[in-house]
C-alpha positions in Angstrom: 7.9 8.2 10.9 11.7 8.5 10.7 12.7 11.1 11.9 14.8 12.2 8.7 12.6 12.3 6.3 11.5 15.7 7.6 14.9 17.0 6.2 14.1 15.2 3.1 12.3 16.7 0.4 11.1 13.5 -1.6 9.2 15.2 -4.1 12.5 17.0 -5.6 14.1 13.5 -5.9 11.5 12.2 -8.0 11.4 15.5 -9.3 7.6 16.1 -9.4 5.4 18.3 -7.7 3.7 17.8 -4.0 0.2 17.4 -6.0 1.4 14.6 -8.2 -1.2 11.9 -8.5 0.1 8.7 -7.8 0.1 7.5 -11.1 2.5 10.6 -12.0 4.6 9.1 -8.7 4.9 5.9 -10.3 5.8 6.6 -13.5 8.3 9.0 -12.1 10.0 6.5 -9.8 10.1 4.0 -13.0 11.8 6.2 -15.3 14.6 7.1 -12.7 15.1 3.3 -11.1 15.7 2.3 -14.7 18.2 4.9 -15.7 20.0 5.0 -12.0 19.6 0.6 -11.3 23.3 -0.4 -10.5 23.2 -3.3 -12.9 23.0 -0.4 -15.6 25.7 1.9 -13.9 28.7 -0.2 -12.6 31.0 1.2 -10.1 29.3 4.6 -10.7 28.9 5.6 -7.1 26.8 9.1 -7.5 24.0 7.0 -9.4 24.2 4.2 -7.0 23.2 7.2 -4.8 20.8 8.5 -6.2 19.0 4.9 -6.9 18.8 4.6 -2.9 17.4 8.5 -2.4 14.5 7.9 -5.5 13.7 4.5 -3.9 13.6 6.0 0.0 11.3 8.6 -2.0 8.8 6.2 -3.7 8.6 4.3 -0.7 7.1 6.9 1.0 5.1 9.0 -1.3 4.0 5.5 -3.6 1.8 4.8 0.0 -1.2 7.3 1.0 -1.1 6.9 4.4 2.7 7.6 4.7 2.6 10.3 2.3 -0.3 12.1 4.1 1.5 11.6 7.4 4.9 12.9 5.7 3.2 15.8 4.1 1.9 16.8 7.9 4.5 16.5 9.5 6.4 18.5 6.8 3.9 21.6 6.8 3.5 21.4 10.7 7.6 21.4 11.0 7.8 24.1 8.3 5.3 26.7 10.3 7.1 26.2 13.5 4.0 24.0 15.5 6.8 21.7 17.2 8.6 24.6 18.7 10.5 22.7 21.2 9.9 25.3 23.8 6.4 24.1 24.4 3.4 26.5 25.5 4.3 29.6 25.8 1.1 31.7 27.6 -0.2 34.7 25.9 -1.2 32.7 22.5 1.5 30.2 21.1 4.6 27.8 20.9 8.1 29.3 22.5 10.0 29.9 19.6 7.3 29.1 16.7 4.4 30.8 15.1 1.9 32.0 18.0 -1.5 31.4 17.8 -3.9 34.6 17.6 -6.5 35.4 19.9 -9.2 33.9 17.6 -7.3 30.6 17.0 -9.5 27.7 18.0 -7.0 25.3 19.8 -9.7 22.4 19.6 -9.4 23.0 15.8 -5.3 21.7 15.9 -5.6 19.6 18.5 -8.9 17.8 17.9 -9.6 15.5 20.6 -6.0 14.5 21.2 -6.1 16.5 24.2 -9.3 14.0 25.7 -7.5 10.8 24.1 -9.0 10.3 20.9 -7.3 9.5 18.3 -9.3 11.4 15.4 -6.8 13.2 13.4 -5.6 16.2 15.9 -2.2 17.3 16.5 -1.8 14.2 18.9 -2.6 11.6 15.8 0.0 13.3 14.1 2.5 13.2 16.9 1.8 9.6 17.2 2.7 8.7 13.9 6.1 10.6 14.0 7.0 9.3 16.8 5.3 5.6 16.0 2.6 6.0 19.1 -0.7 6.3 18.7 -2.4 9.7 20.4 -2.8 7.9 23.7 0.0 5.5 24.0 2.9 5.9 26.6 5.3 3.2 24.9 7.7 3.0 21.7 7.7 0.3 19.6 10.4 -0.9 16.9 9.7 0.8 13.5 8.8 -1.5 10.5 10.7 -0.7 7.7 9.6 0.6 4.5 8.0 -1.5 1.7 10.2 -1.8 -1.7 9.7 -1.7 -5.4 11.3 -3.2 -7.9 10.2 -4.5 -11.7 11.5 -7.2 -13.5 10.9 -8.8 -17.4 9.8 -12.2 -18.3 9.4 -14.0 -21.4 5.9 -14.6 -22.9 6.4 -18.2 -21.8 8.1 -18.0 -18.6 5.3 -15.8 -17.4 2.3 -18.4 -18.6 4.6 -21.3 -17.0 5.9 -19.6 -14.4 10.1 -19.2 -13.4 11.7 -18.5 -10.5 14.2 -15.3 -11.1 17.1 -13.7 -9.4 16.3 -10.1 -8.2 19.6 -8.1 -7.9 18.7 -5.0 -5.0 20.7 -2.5 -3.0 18.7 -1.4 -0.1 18.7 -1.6 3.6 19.1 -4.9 5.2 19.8 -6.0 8.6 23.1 -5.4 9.7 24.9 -8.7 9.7 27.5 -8.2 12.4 24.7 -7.6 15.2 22.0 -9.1 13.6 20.0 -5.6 13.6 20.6 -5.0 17.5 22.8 -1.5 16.9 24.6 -3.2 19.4 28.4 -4.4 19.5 28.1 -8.3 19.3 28.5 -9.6 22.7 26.4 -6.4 24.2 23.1 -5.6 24.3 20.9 -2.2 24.1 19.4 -0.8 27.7 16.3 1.4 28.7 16.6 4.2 28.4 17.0 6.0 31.9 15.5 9.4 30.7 12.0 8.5 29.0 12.0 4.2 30.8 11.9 3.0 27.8 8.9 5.1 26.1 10.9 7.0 23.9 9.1 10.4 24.3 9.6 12.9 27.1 5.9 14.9 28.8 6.5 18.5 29.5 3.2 20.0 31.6 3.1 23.9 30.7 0.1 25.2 32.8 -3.3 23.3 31.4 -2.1 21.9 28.7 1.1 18.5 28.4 2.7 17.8 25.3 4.9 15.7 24.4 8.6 15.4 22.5 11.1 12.5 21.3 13.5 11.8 24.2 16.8 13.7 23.5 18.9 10.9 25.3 17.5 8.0 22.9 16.5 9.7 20.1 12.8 8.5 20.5 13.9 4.9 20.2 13.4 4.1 24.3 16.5 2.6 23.9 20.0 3.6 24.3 23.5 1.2 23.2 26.2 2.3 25.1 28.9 0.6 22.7 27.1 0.5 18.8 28.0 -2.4 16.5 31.0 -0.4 14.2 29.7 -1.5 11.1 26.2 -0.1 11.0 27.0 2.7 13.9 24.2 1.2 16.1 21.0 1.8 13.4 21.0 -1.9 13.0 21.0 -1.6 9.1 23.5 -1.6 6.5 22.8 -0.6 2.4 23.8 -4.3 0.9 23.4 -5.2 -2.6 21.8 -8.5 -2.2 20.0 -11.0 -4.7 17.1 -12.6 -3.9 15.7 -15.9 -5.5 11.9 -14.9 -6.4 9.2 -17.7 -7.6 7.4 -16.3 -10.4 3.4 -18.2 -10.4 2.4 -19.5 -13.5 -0.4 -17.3 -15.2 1.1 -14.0 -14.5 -0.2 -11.0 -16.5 1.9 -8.3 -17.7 1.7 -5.2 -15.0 1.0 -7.5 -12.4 2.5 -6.5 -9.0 3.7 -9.9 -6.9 4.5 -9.0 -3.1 6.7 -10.8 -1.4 6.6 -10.5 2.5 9.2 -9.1 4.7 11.9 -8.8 2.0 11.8 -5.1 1.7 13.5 -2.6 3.8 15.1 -3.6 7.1 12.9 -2.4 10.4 15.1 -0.7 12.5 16.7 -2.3 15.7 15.6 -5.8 14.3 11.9 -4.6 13.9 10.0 -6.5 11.0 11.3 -5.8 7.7 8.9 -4.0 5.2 7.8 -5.8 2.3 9.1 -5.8 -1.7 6.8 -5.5 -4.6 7.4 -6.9 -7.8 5.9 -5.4 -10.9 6.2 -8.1 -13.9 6.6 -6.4 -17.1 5.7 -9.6 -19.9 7.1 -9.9 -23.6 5.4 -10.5 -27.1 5.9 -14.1 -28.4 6.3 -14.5 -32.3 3.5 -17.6 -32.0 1.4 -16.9 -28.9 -1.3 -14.0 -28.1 -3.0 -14.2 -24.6 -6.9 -13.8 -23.8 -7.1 -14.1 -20.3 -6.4 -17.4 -19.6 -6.9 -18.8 -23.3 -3.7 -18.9 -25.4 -4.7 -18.1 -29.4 -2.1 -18.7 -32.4 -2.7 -18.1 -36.3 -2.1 -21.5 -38.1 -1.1 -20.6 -41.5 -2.8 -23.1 -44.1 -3.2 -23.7 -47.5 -6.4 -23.3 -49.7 -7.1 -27.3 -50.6 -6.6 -28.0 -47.0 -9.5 -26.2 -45.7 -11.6 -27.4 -48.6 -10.2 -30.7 -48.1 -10.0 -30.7 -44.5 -6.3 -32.3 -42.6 -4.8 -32.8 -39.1 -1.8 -29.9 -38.8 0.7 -29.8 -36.1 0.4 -26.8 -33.9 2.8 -25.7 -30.7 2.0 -25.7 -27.2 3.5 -24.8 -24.1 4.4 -28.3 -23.3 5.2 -29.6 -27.0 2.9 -29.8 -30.0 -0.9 -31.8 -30.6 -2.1 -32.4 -33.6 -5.2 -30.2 -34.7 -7.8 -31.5 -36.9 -9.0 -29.1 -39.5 -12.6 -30.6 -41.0 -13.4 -30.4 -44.6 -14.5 -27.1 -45.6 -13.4 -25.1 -43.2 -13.4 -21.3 -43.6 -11.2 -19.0 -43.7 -10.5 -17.3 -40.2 -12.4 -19.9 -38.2 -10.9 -20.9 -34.6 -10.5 -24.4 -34.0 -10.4 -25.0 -29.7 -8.0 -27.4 -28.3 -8.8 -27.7 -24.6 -6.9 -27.7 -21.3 -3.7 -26.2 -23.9 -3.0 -22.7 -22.7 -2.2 -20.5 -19.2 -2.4 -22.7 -16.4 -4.6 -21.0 -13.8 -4.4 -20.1 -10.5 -6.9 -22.9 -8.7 -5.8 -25.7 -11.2 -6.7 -26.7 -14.6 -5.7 -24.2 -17.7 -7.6 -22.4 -20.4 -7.7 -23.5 -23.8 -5.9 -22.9 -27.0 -7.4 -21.3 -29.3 -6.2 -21.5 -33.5 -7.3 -19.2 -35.8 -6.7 -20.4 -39.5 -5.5 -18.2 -42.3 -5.1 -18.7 -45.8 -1.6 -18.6 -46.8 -1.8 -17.3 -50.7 1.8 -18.3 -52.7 3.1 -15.2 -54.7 4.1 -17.4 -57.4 3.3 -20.7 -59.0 5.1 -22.9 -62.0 3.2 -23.3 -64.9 1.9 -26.8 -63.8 0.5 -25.6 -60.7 -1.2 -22.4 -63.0 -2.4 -24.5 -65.4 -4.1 -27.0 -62.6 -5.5 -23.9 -60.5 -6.8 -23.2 -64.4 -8.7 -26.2 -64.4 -10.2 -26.3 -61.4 -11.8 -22.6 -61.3 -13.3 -23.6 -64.7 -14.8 -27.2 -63.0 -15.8 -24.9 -60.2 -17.4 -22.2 -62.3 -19.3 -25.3 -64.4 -20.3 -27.2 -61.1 -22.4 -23.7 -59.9 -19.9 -22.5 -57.2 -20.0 -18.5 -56.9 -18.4 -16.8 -53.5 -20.1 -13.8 -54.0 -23.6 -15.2 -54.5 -25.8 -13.1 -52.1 -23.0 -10.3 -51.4 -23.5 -7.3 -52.0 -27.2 -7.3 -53.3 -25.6 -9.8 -55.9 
């Protein structure tokens, strides 16, 4: 965990309580990355901001097992159970909240204290300082995984598109390539810790264990820091990305694309960046799963007459034949005509015709419709024979 977060209270900037659900977390984080996104405040600083804080926030709390470690570490911090002065004998931590006679230390430290990792104090310690309850050695820390959203057409999201994703987030540093180092120089072990990043302290029975004060828990130390990035190895950059949108996508869907989200510190492996497609209503086409459905619009002597009508497609128009007698609201299928799925092939289109009644006729056109209901009346035609108890 970084180290800063613990000054960080992420629930205020999403402005939700610690027991949101994460439903309530992502809706929160939505609402604010819409109003605070650059491209919607130009040149306003404070909200630019603020966009970074809410996403640092969400990228946290949006993932259980960093939220649950961020909690922890939070509530252990808050009641004083890393006192930096280690044991202290007669029942506690030097300078934090003692433990009472009664107080079970098996119960805090679980079996850190043997070397297994099941959830003590030393699991917890591991994660802040990204070691497990038994290892000796730092490692690099990934960076956090990214959200964003973006809005397609109806179309573009059955064909597929490649878009241009406009972010500001943390990204390598690219004068020292994410080294914190000066270019030309190079980071050394750290002298204090070799290398491990955390510093043993033995007080009587018990060892515990603290992030080296010389590296900051990094195991590393850079002796002349690259000046643009002041040896963290990442920069805030507002970059665009090129993203390849697969045909088929559903609206909600959440695309990930791998190791283009937050820069890992020191040239660790970036974090990833999700992509939640939002789709659009098309004036023509409906979606059922991978079916596309129209209504073709159609006149009453062409159903009882039958014709061919041209409908649209997503790669031009076919000609659907309509047989004689066709009812009203019956779909017609046109196969291999709608999304294009994910292991080849595509669904089908599927028309639905509707009779189109005209609000007004000429007196010839009356005067024909005249004739015909009579012709159908003599030939024995009734639509409601059998409705109704009729």
């Amino acid at each position: 965990m970084n180290r800063e977060w613990l000054e960080k209270d992420f629930y205020k900037e999403l402005g939700i309580s610690s027991g949101a659900t994460q439903d309530e977390i992502k809706k929160a984080y939505r609402k604010l990355a819409r109003d605070l996104h650059p491209d919607k405040n130009p040149g306003d600083t404070k909200a630019e901001e603020r966009f970074k804080a809410v996403s640092e926030a969400h990228a946290v709390l949006a993932d259980p097992e960093k939220r649950k470690e961020y909690d922890e570490a939070r509530r252990l911090f808050a009641s004083g159970g890393f006192g930096r002065g280690g044991y202290a004998p007669g029942g506690g931590y030097a300078g934090g909240g003692g433990f009472s006679n009664e107080f079970n230390l098996g119960d805090i430290f679980g079996g850190a204290a043997a070397g297994a990792g099941d959830g003590g104090l030393g699991d917890i310690l591991g994660g802040l300082f990204n070691r497990g309850g038994t290892r000796t050695t730092s490692r690099p820390r990934r960076g956090s995984d990214v959200e964003t959203e973006t809005t397609l057409g109806f179309r573009e999201a059955a064909q597929g598109v490649t878009v241009p994703l406009r972010m500001t987030s943390p990204s390598p540093c690219t004068t020292c390539h994410g080294s914190g180092a000066k270019p030309g120089t190079s980071p050394r072990v750290c002298p204090h810790c070799n290398g491990t990043g955390v510093i043993s302290r033995n007080q009587g029975a018990f060892g515990f264990s603290e992030p080296c004060d010389d590296c900051r828990g990094t195991g590393s130390i850079i002796d002349d820091p690259c000046t643009d990035c002041h040896g963290t190895g990442i920069q805030n950059r507002t970059r665009t990305i090129t993203v390849r949108i697969p045909p088929g996508v559903r609206d909600g869907q959440r695309i990930r694309l791998a190791g283009q989200g937050e820069a890992g510190l020191r040239g660790a492996p970036a974090g990833d960046l999700y992509v939640t497609v939002h789709v659009s209503q098309d004036k023509v086409f409906g979606r059922n799963g991978d079916d596309l459905t129209l209504v073709l619009p159609v006149s009453y002597s062409e159903l009882v007459l039958g014709t061919t009508v041209s409908v649209p497609t997503l790669e031009g128009r076919v000609g659907v034949k309509v047989p004689p007698g066709t009812a009203d609201g019956r779909t017609l299928r046109v196969r291999g005509r709608g999304v294009p799925k994910r292991g080849g092939g595509a669904g089908d289109l599927l028309v639905t015709v509707k009779v189109a009644v005209p609000q007004k006729l000429d007196d010839e056109a009356s005067e024909a419709l005249r004739r015909y209901a009579e012709a159908e009346k003599a030939g024995g035609f009734d639509p409601r024979a059998g409705w109704a108890g009729a």
